[in-house]
C-alpha positions as CSV (number, residue, x, y, z in Angstrom):
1,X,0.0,0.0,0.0
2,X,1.4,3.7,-1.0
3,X,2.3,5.9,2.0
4,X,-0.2,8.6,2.3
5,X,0.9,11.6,3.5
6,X,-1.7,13.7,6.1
7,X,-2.6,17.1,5.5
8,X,-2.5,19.5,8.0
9,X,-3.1,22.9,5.9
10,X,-4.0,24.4,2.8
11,X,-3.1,28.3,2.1
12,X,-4.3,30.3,-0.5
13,X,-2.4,33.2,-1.6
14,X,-2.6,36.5,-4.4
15,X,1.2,36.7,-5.0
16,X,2.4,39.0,-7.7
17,X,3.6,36.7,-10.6
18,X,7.5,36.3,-10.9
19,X,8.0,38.3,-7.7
20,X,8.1,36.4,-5.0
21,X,10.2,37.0,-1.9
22,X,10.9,35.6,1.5
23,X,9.3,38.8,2.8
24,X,5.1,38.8,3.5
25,X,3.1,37.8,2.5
26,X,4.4,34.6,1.4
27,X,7.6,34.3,3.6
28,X,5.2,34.9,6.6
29,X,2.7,32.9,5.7
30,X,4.8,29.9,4.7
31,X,6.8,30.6,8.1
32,X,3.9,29.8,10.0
33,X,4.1,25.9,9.1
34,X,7.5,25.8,9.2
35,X,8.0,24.8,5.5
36,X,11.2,25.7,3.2
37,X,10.3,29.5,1.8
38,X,12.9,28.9,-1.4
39,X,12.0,25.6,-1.9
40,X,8.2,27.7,-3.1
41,X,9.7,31.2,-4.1
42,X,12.2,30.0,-7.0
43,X,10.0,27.6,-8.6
44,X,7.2,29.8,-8.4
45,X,8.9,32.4,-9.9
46,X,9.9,30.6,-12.8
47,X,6.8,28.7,-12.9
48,X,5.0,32.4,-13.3
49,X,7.3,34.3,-15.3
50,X,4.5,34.8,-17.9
51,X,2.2,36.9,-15.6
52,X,5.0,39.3,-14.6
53,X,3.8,41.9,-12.0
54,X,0.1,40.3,-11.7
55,X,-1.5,38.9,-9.4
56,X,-1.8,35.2,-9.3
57,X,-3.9,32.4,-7.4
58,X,-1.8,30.1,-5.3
59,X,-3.3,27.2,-3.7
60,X,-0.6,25.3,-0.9
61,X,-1.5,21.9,0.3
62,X,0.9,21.5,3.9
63,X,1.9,17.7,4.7
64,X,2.7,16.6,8.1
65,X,6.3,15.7,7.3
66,X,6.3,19.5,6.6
67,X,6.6,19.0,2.5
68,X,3.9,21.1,0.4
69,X,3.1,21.2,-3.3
70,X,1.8,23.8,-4.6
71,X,-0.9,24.9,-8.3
72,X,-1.3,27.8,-9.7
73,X,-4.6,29.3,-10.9
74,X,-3.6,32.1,-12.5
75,X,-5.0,35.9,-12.8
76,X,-8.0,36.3,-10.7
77,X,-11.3,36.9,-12.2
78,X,-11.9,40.4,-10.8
79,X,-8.6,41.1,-12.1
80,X,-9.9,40.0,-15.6
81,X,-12.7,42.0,-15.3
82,X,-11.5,45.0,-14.3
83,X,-8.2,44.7,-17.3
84,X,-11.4,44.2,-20.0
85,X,-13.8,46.8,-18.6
86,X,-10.7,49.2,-17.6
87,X,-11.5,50.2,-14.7
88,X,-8.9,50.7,-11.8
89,X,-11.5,49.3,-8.9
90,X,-15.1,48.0,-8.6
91,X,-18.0,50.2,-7.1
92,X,-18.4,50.2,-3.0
93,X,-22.4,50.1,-3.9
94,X,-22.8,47.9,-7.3
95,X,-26.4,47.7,-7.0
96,X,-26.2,51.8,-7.2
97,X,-23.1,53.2,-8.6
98,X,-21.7,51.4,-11.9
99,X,-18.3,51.7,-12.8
100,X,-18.5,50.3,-16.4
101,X,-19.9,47.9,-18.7
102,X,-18.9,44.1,-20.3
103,X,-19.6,43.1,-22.9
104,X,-21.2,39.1,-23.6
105,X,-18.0,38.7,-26.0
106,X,-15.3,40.1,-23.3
107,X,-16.9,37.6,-20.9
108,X,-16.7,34.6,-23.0
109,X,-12.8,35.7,-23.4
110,X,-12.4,35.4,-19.8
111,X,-14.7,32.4,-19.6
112,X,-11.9,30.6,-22.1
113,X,-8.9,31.5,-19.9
114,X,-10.8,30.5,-16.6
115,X,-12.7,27.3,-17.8
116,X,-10.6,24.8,-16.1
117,X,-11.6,25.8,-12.9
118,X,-14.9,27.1,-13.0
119,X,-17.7,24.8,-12.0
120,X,-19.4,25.2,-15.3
121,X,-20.3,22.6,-17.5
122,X,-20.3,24.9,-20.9
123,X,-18.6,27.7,-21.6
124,X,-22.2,29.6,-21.3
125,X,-22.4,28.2,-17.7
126,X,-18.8,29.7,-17.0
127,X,-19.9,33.2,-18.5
128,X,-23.1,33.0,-16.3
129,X,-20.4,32.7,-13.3
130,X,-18.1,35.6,-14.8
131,X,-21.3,37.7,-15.4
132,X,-22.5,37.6,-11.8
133,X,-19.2,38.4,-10.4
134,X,-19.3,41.6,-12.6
135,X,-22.4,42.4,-11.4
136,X,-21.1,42.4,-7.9
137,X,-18.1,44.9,-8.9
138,X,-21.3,47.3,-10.1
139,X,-20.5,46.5,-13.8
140,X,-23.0,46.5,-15.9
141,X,-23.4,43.5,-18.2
142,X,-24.5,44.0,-21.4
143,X,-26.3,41.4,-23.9
């Protein structure tokens, strides 16, 4: 029988892609269970070189012999959004104020970069998920 290792964490970090350091927030948070910071930050890094300066999704299972691996999401959606729309932030009332509008073809592009881990079963699923997360920014989907 294969030796299963226990997990006693998962983390979830926005990290700046190619940038990491052993300063917060991932050498704090990584400090925290003990693990190996440059055993994440150079392979990361290089993993991410490609998003250069944006934001990435990080996702950090912790073992109990204090390994970890580690998967990469990529850019957030509200990220997305707001780089399509271009908008610097989302409204603080959405139901009120809007900030911008998206279009049904700019949320089919982001659809096709997110699809892998939306829980949609179409692509029209995944822009009914990228739509209502537009909506709560306060922009205004249109068609």
């Amino acid at each position: 029988m294969a030796d299963v290792k226990k997990k006693i964490g998962s983390l979830k970090l926005r990290i700046p892609g190619g940038k990491a350091t052993a300063g917060p927030p991932v050498g704090s948070t990584l400090g925290q269970w003990g693990l190996n910071m440059m055993d994440f930050i150079n392979p990361f890094n290089e993993a991410t070189k490609e998003y250069q300066g944006k934001d990435v999704i990080v996702h950090i299972s912790v073992y109990e012999d204090r390994s970890f691996d580690w998967v990469c999401l990529g850019r957030p959606v509200d990220d997305l959004i707001r780089e399509k729309v271009n908008i610097k932030k989302g409204s603080g009332k959405p139901n009120v104020d809007k900030v911008g509008k998206i279009t049904r073809a700019q949320l089919e592009e982001i659809a096709e970069i997110k699809k892998d881990q939306l829980n949609a079963v179409d692509i029209d699923g995944a822009v009914k998920i990228i739509a209502g997360t537009a909506r709560s920014m306060g922009v205004e989907v249109e068609g």
